[in-house]
C-alpha positions, 0 to 999 in steps of 0.5 A, spaced: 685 415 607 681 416 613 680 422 617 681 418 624 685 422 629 691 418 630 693 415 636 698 410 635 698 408 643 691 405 643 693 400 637 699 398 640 695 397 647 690 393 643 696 388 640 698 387 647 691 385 650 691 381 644 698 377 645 701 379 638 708 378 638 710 385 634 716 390 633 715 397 632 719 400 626 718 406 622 718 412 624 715 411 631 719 407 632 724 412 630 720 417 634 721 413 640 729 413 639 729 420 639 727 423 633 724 429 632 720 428 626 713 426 627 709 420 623 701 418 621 702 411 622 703 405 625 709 401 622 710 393 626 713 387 623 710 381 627 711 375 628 709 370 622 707 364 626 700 362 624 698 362 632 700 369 632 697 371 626 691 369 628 692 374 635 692 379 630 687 378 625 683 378 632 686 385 633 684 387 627 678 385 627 677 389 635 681 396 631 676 396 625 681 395 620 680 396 613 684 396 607 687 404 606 685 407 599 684 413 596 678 411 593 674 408 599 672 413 604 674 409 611 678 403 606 674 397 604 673 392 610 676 386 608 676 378 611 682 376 614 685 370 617 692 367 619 693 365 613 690 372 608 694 376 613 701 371 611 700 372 604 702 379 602 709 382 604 706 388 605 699 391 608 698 398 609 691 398 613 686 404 616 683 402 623 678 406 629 684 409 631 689 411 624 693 408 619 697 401 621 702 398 616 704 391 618 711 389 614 713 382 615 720 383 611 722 390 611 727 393 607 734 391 609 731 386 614 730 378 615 723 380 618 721 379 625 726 374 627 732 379 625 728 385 628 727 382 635 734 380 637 735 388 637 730 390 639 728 393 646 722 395 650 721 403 650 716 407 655 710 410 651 703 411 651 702 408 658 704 401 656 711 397 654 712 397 646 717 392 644 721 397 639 727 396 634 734 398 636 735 404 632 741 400 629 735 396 625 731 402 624 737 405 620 738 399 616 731 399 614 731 406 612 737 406 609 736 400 605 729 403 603 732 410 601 725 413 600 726 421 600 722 421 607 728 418 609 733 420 606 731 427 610 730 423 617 737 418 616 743 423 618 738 425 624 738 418 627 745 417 625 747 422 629 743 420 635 745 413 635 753 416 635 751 420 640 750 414 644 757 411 643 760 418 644 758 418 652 
């Protein structure tokens, strides 16, 4: 993957000039809730109406997205629209500004519709970041059941008692 420095706030500020309807999951989301662990990438489910994919094809294009490979110094520039981006589950890309993953369904998850229910806005990079409650970020990891986060999952329990025992 990319060199690039990784600065998630200057991708979140993009997809909000851009209008994309988005949750922030993963470890930053998990970052944001509290967790000590730090990440390297960008991890959002967006929305899946055409309207809103066309935002953030247009988002993308303004980040340099490409596609994320080993085997492409930078990841291969790729055409998309509303239509390309819907058709994976799954895109793990490169931009200008580091690695930014968009999963429309994440493990556990209903996708955007289910996340945004819970989800909240979270004070971070100067800019208000509509966030997964951490319940939700639980779930994902949980059902996900990667050792990365196996390690994360009794910390993020913890902090979310924690919550309930105030």
């Amino acid at each position: 993957m990319s060199e690039t420095k990784f600065d998630a706030g200057a991708i979140v500020a993009v997809l909000l000039e851009h209008e994309v309807m988005f949750v922030v999951i993963g470890g930053i989301a998990a970052a944001l809730h509290g967790s000590p662990f730090v990440t390297k990438d960008l991890d959002i489910t967006p929305e899946m109406s055409a309207e809103n994919l066309t935002r953030l094809s247009n988002a993308l294009r303004a980040v340099g997205a490409r596609v994320g490979t080993e085997r492409v110094e930078g990841g291969p520039a790729f055409n998309h629209d509303a239509e390309s981006l819907a058709a994976a589950g799954v895109w793990n890309l490169t931009t200008n500004f580091g690695e930014l993953d968009l999963s429309f369904v994440p493990t556990g998850t209903r996708g955007y519709p289910d996340l945004v229910q819970d989800a909240g806005e979270s004070s971070a990079f100067g800019l208000m970041v509509p966030t997964a409650s951490l319940a939700d970020v639980i779930r994902s990891k949980q059902a996900a059941n990667r050792p990365k986060d196996q390690r994360v999952l009794p910390v993020l329990r913890e902090i979310l008692a924690s919550r309930y025992q105030r």
